[in-house]
FIKOLBA-789166 format. One record per residue (C-alpha): residue in one letter; x, y, z. Coordinates in steps of 0.001 Angstrom, whole numbers, padded with zeros to 6 digits, always signed. Example, Ala and Ser with C-alpha at 12.3 -4.5 7.8 and 13.67 -1.06 7.14 Angstrom:
2
A+012300-004500+007800/S+013670-001060+007140/
This chain:
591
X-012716-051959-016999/X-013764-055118-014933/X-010902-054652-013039/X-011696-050503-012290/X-015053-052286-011164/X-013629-054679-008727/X-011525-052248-006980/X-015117-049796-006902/X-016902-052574-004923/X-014341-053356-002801/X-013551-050073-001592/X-016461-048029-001646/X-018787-050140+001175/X-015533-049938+003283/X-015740-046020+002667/X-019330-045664+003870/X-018267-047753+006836/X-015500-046008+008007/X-017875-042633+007876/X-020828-044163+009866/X-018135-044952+012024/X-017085-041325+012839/X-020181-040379+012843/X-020788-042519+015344/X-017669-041655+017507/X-018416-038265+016819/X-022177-038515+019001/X-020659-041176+021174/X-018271-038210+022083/X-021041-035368+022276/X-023193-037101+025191/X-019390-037715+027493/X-020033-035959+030284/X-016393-033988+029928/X-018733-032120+026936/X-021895-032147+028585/X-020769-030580+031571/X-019405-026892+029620/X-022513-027314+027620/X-024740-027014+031056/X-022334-024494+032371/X-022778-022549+028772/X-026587-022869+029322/X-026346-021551+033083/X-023505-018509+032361/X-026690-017755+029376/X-029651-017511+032426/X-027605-015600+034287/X-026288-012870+032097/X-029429-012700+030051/X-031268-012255+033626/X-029053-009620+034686/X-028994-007737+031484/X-033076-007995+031162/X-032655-006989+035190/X-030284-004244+034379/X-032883-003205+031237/X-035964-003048+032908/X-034267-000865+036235/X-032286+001507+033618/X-036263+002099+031627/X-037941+002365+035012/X-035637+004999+036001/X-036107+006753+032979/X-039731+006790+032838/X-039082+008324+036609/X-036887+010819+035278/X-039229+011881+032130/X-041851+012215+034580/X-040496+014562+037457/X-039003+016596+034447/X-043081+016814+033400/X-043948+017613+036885/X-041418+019911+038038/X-041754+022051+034112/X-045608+021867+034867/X-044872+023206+038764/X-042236+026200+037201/X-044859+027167+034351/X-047532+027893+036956/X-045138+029670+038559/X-044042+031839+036558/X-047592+032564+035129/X-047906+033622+038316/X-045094+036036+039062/X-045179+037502+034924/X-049286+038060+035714/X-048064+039866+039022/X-045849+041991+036872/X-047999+042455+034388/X-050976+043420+036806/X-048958+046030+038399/X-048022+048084+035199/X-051669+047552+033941/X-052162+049540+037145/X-049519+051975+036579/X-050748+052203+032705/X-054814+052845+034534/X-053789+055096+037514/X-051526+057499+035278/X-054568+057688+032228/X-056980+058993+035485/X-054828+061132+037254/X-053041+062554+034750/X-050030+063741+037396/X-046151+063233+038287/X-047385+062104+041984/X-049234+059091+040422/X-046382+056519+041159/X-045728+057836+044876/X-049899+057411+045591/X-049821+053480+043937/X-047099+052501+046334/X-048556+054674+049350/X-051509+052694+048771/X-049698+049545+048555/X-050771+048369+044883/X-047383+047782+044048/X-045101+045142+044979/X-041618+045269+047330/X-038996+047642+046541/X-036907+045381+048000/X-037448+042872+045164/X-038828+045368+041872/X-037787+048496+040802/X-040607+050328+039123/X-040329+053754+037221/X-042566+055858+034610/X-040750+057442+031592/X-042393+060765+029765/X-042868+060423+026081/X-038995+061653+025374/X-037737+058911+027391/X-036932+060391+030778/X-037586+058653+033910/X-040230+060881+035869/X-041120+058873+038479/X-039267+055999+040514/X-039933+053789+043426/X-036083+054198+044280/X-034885+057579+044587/X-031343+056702+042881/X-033435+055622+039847/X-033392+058544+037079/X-031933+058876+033881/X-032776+058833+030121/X-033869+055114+028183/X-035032+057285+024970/X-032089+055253+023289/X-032905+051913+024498/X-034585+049227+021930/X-037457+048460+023796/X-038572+052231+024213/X-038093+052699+020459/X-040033+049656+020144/X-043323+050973+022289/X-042880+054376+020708/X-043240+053185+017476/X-045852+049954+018033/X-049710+050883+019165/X-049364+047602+021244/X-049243+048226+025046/X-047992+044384+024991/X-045174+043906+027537/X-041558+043952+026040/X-039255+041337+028257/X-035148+042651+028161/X-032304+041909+029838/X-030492+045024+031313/X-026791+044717+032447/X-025493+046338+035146/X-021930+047622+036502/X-021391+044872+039135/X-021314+042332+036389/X-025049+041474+037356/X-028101+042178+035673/X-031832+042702+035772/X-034441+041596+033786/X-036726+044316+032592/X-040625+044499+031643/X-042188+047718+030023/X-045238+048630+028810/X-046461+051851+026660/X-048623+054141+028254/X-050825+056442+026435/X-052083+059919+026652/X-055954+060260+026507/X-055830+061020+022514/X-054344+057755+022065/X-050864+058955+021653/X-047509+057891+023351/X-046617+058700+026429/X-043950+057016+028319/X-043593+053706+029521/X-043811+051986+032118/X-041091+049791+033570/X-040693+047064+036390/X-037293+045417+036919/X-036083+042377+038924/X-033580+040650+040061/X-033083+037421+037846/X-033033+035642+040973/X-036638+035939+041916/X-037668+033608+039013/X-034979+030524+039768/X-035450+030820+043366/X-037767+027364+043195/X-034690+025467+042568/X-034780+022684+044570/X-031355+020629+045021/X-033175+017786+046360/X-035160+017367+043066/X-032513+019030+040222/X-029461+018489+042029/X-026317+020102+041304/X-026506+020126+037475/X-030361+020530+037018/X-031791+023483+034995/X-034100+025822+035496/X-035025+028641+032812/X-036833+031755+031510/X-036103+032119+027417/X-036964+034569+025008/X-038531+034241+021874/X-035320+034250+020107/X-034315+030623+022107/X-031577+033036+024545/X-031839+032448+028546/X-033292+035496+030488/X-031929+033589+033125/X-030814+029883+033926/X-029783+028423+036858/X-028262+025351+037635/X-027065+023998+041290/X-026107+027644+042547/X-025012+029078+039150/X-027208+031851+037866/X-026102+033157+034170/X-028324+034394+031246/X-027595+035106+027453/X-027025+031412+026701/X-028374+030072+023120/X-031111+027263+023953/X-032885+027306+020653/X-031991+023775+020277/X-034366+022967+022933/X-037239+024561+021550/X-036529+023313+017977/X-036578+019563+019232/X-039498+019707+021749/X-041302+022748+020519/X-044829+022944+022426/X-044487+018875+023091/X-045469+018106+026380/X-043212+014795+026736/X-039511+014981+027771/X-036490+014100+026007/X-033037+013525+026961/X-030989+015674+025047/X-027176+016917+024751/X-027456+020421+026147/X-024926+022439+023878/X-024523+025552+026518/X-022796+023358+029030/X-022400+019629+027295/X-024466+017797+029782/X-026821+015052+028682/X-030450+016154+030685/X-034402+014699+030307/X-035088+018284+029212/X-038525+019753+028914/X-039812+023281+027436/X-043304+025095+027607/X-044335+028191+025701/X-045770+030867+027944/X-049643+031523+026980/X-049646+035678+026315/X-046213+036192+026655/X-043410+035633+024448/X-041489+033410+027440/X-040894+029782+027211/X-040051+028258+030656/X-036818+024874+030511/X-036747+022059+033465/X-033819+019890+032703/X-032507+017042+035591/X-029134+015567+034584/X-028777+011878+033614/X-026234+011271+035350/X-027806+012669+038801/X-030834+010977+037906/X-029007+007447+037082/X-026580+007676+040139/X-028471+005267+042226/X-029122+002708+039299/X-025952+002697+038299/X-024796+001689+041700/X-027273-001067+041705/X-025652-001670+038165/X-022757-002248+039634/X-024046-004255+042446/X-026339-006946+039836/X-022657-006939+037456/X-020718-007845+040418/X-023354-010637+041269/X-023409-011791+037882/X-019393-012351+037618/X-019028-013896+041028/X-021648-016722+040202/X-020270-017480+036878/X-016536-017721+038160/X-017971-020119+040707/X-020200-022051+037997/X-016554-021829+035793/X-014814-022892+038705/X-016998-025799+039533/X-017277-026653+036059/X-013871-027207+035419/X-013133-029351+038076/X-016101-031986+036878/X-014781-031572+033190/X-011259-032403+034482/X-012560-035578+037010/X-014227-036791+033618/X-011659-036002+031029/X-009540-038265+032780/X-012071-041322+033260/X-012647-040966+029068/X-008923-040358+028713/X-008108-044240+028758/X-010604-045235+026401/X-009863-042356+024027/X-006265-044335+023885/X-007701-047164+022516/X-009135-044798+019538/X-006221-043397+018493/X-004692-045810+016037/X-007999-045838+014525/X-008002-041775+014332/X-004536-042017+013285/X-005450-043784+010426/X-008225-041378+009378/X-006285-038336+009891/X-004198-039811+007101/X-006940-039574+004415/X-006268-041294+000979/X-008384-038210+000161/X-005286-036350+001059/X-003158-034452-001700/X-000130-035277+000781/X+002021-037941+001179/X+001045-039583+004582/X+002957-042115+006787/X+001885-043632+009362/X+005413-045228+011404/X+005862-047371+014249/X+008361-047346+016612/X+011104-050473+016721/X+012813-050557+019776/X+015725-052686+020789/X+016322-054680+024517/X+017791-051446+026090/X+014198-049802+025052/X+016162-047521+022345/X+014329-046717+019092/X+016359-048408+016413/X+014087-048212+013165/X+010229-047785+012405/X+007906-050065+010763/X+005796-048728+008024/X+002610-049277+009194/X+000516-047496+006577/X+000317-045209+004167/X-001545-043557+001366/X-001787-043610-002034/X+000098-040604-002692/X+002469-041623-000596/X+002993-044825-002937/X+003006-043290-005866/X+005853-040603-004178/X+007942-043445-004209/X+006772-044721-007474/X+005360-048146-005989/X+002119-049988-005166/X+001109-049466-001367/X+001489-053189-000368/X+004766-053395-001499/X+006056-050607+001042/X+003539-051675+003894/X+005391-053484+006560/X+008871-052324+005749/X+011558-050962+007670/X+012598-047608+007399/X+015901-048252+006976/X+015352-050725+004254/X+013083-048248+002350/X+015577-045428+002596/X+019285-046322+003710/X+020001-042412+003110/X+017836-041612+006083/X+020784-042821+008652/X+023189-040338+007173/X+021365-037724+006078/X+019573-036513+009703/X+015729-037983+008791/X+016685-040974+011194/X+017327-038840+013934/X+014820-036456+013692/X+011973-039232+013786/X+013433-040252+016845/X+013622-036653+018654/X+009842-036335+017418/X+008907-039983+018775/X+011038-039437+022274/X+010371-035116+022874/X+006722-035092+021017/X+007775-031835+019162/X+006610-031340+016082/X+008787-030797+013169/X+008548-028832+009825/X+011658-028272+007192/X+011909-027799+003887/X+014608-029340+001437/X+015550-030468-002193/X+015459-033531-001955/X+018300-036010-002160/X+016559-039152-002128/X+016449-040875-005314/X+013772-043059-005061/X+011569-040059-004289/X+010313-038616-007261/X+010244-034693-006465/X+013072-032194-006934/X+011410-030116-003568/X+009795-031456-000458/X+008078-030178+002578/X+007791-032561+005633/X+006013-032471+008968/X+006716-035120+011392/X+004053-035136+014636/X+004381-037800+017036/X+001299-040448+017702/X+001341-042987+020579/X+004166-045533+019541/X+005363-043939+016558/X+004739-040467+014184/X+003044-039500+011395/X+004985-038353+008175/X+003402-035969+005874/X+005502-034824+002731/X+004423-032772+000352/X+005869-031826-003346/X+006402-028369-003740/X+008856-028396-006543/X+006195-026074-008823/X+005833-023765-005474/X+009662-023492-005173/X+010299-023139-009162/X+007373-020509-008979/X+008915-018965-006505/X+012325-018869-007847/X+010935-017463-011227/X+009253-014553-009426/X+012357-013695-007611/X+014380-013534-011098/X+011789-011332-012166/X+012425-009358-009589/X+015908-009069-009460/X+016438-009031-013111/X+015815-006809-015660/X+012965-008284-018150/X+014420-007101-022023/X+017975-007951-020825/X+018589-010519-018198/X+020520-008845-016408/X+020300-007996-012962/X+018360-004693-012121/X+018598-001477-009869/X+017259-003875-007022/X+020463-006283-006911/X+023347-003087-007333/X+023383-002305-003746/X+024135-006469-003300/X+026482-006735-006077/X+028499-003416-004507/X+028619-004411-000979/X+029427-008090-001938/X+032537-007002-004185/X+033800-004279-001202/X+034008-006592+001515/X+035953-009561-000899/X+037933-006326-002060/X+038288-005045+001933/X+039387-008997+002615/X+042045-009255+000117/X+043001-005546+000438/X+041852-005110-003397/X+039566-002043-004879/X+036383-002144-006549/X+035356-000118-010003/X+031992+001112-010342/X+031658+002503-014045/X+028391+004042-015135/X+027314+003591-018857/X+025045+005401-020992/X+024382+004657-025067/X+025031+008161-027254/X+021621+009167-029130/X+019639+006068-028272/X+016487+008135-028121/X+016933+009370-031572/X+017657+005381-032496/X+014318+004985-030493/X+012222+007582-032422/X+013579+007160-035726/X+013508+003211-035942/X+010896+002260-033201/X+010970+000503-029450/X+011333-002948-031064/X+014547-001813-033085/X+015480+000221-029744/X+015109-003024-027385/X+017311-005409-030002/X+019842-003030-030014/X+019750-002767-026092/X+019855-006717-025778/X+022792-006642-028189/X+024746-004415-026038/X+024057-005947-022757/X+025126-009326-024145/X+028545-007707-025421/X+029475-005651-022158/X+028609-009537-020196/X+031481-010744-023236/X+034085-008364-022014/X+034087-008598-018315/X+035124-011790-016099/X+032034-013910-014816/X+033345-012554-011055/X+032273-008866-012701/X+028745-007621-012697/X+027057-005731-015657/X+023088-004285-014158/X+020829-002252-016662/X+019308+000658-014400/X+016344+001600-017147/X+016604+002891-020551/X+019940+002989-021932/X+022061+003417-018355/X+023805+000787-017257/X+026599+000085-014237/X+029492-002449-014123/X+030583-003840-010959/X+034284-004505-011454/X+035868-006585-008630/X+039269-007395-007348/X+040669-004155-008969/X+044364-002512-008236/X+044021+000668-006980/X+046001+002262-010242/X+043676+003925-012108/X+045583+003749-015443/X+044906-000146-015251/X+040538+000678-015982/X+041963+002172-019419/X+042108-001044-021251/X+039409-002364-019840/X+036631+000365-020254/X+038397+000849-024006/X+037819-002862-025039/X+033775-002178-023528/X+033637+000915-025892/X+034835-000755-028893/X+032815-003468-028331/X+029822-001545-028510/X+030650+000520-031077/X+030924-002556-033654/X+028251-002608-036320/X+024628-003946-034836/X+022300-005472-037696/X+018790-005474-037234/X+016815-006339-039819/X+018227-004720-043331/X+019192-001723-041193/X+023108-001429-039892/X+023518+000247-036191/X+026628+001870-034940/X+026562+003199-031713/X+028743+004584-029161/X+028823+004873-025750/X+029553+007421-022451/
């Protein structure tokens, strides 16, 4: 006990010493100036990116706020407008609806537009339909026909409501109109007609401005159903499209949002407004990417400026670090016995060496010193560290000139290249049946670490019996057949010899198996196996596949096949002799 006390106050100041010493070398090394220039680099390459990604932020939100708001404006501009022209519309059949309830006569529509109270023919066409649906009266002559099967004149004939009905009416060209009717009524109240103004869809997209929407801009009439009476974008003019989705996410919200438009799969700041007395809602969408095009040039532009300054700072950088990596480069020499020594911890589970280079007059290593070493690496070599300390290699090991180690620490001293290897060891005054080594050169000398991995390698070796082998048995499994074949038919293809492959099955084990049990069923198994290994030569192989199948690997054969007879009838007989287990006497045969 005293003595366990002496070594404790010896050793343990010299412990806390040797930590407050890296510690120290570990600040010392923090303020060089080969660290503190990457740090001010880091700290620069930070400003700069952080600047031109708050830059970047701030432009990409102050073009959005730009876009968000023309998409207001313009929406604002197009409802007013179309107020306008759908009141126009409206006005006139009001008109129609007035002039044909006083006049009561056919000539009705020709007075209205003699009188100019109703709009261009070159733009509308306006007709009057009786009660049966028969166009009586038309401001084009061409215009006649019958609409009593149409939707929207069912609809007035059977609604009170002279509320306008808004369709879409295709025509032969692959064009189309949009349509607005209203229900007149006879002086009792009843129905009498309608009245119906059509126009091309053109006359309420033709405020699309490029300059402002650009090529993939929208402008839009929809339904109540969410469908396009007509959109436009750039110089593309369609209707029937589903925009529902636009009216479900903004509804009657004044603010615009950038949404995925599913008609066309363009990403727009989109904004909708419900019509007040009709059943209209008018769209204004600008694309993103028109409306980004000039940010994300200056993007580009702010990116580019970012990367050229930071190679420069990285350029400039590195050229400092490298001036003062070499001014700290001598005294980091005089630090590395020192870091030598603390790279080989005693708190190490490794055996650690530290060796110095002998050389002779010609400047030729011809042995090492042992310089240090730890504990483990003592006790390796079943010793006390001051007896080893000091010693030469050579003296310590005399093996090590014969058996390559000798000549390896030299190649790692000379080349610096570090070296790793495995091997059962050979050295007797080791204590380890398997070592690992790594050998890494140090100024004057290398560093030895060995390590005992005899449990590894025995681990190791007991998994890959396991694996290989068959657990009840022994014997090798399906895993090793295709090894044990190809390693007896190239001997057999060498010595121009044949090879016998006999496959093996016990008669009614699974009624041995039921009857007595597994446990009976796996003695008898083992019993077998051990009397088929009996009966072959050790250069023959005998492999259990599963169950009760099993294969022989019979080498070096003649290729007679009369001479197998003896041989596969001294296997049957020897399974077929009595098998005890327990009380209970076996006898079984085999296929």
């Amino acid at each position: 006990m005293r003595g366990d006390t002496s070594s404790t106050s010896l050793h343990g100041p010299n412990t806390v010493a040797r930590h407050r010493s890296i510690l120290k070398r570990t600040a010392g090394r923090t303020l060089e100036t080969y660290v503190l220039f990457p740090l001010f680099a880091v700290l620069l390459l930070s400003v700069i990116w952080l600047g031109t990604d708050r830059l970047i932020r701030v432009e990409s939100a102050s073009v959005q706020r730009a876009a968000l708001d023309s998409s207001r404006e313009l929406v604002e501009t197009y409802e007013a407008q179309i107020i306008r022209n759908l009141g126009g519309i409206d006005q006139t059949l009001k008109t129609i609806d007035y002039a044909y309830d006083v006049q009561k006569k056919r000539s009705t529509l020709f007075d209205l537009q003699q009188a100019g109270l109703l709009p261009s023919t070159l733009i509308f066409r306006i007709c009057v339909t009786n009660g049966d649906g028969k166009i009586i009266a038309s401001t084009h002559a061409d215009h006649a026909g019958d609409v009593s099967q149409q939707a929207y004149f069912q609809a007035h004939r059977a609604n009170t409501s002279t509320f306008p009905i808004v369709t879409v009416v295709p025509l032969p060209n692959n064009k189309w109109q949009m349509q607005f009717s209203r229900r007149l009524n006879a002086p009792d109240g009843s129905f009498n007609g309608i009245a119906i103004a059509s126009v091309d869809p053109d006359y309420f997209t033709s405020g699309y401005d490029h300059a402002r929407l650009g090529d993939h801009g929208v402008l839009g009439l929809l339904n109540a159903d969410g469908r396009f009476l007509v959109k436009r974008s750039g110089d593309r003019v369609s209707w029937g499209e589903s925009a529902a989705d636009v009216l479900s996410t903004i509804g009657d919200s004044s603010d615009s949002q950038l949404l995925l438009n599913r008609w066309d799969g363009v990403e727009r700041y989109t904004n909708a407004r419900r019509l007040y007395n009709f059943p209209l809602a008018v769209v204004v969408g600008l694309s993103l990417t028109e409306q980004s095009e000039v940010f994300q040039k200056q993007k580009k532009q702010y990116l580019w400026g970012a990367t050229v300054a930071s190679a420069l700072l990285i350029a400039i950088t590195l050229m400092l670090t490298r001036m003062s990596w070499q001014l700290a480069k001598s005294r980091m020499r005089t630090r590395k016995d020192q870091e030598t020594y603390y790279a080989a911890s005693e708190a190490s589970l490794d055996a650690v060496f530290v060796l110095r280079s002998l050389h002779d007059s010609k400047g030729e290593i011809r042995d090492f010193i042992l310089d240090n070493a730890n504990n483990r690496g003592a006790s390796m070599f079943g010793r006390i560290k001051s007896d080893l300390l000091g010693k030469r290699l050579c003296q310590l090991l005399p093996q090590s000139r014969t058996n390559g180690l000798f000549d390896t620490l030299v190649t790692v001293a000379q080349t610096g290249v570090v070296h790793e290897l495995e091997w059962k060891n050979d050295m007797p005054d080791v204590q380890a049946a398997w070592l690992y080594r790594q050998i890494v050169h140090v100024e004057d000398g290398v560093v030895v670490i060995i390590r005992d991995i005899s449990e590894r390698k025995q681990t190791e070796e007991r998994i890959s019996h396991m694996a290989h082998h068959d657990a009840l048995t022994g014997l090798p499994n399906r895993t090793l057949l295709e090894d044990r074949i190809q390693q007896a038919m190239l001997h057999a293809q060498r010595y121009g010899r044949c090879v016998t492959v006999v496959f093996m099955d016990l008669d009614n084990f699974k009624l041995i198996n039921d009857t007595l049990g597994h446990k009976a069923g796996d003695e008898l198994l083992k019993t077998v196996a051990d009397r088929m290994v009996r009966n072959v030569r050790q250069t023959d192989s005998v492999m259990r596949l599963g169950g009760d199948e099993f294969v022989l690997v019979l080498a070096d054969q003649s290729d007679r096949m009369e001479t197998m007879t003896p041989t596969l009838q001294k296997l049957r007989e020897a399974i077929a002799e009595p098998i005890y287990i327990g009380e209970q006497k076996l006898e079984v045969t085999s296929s």
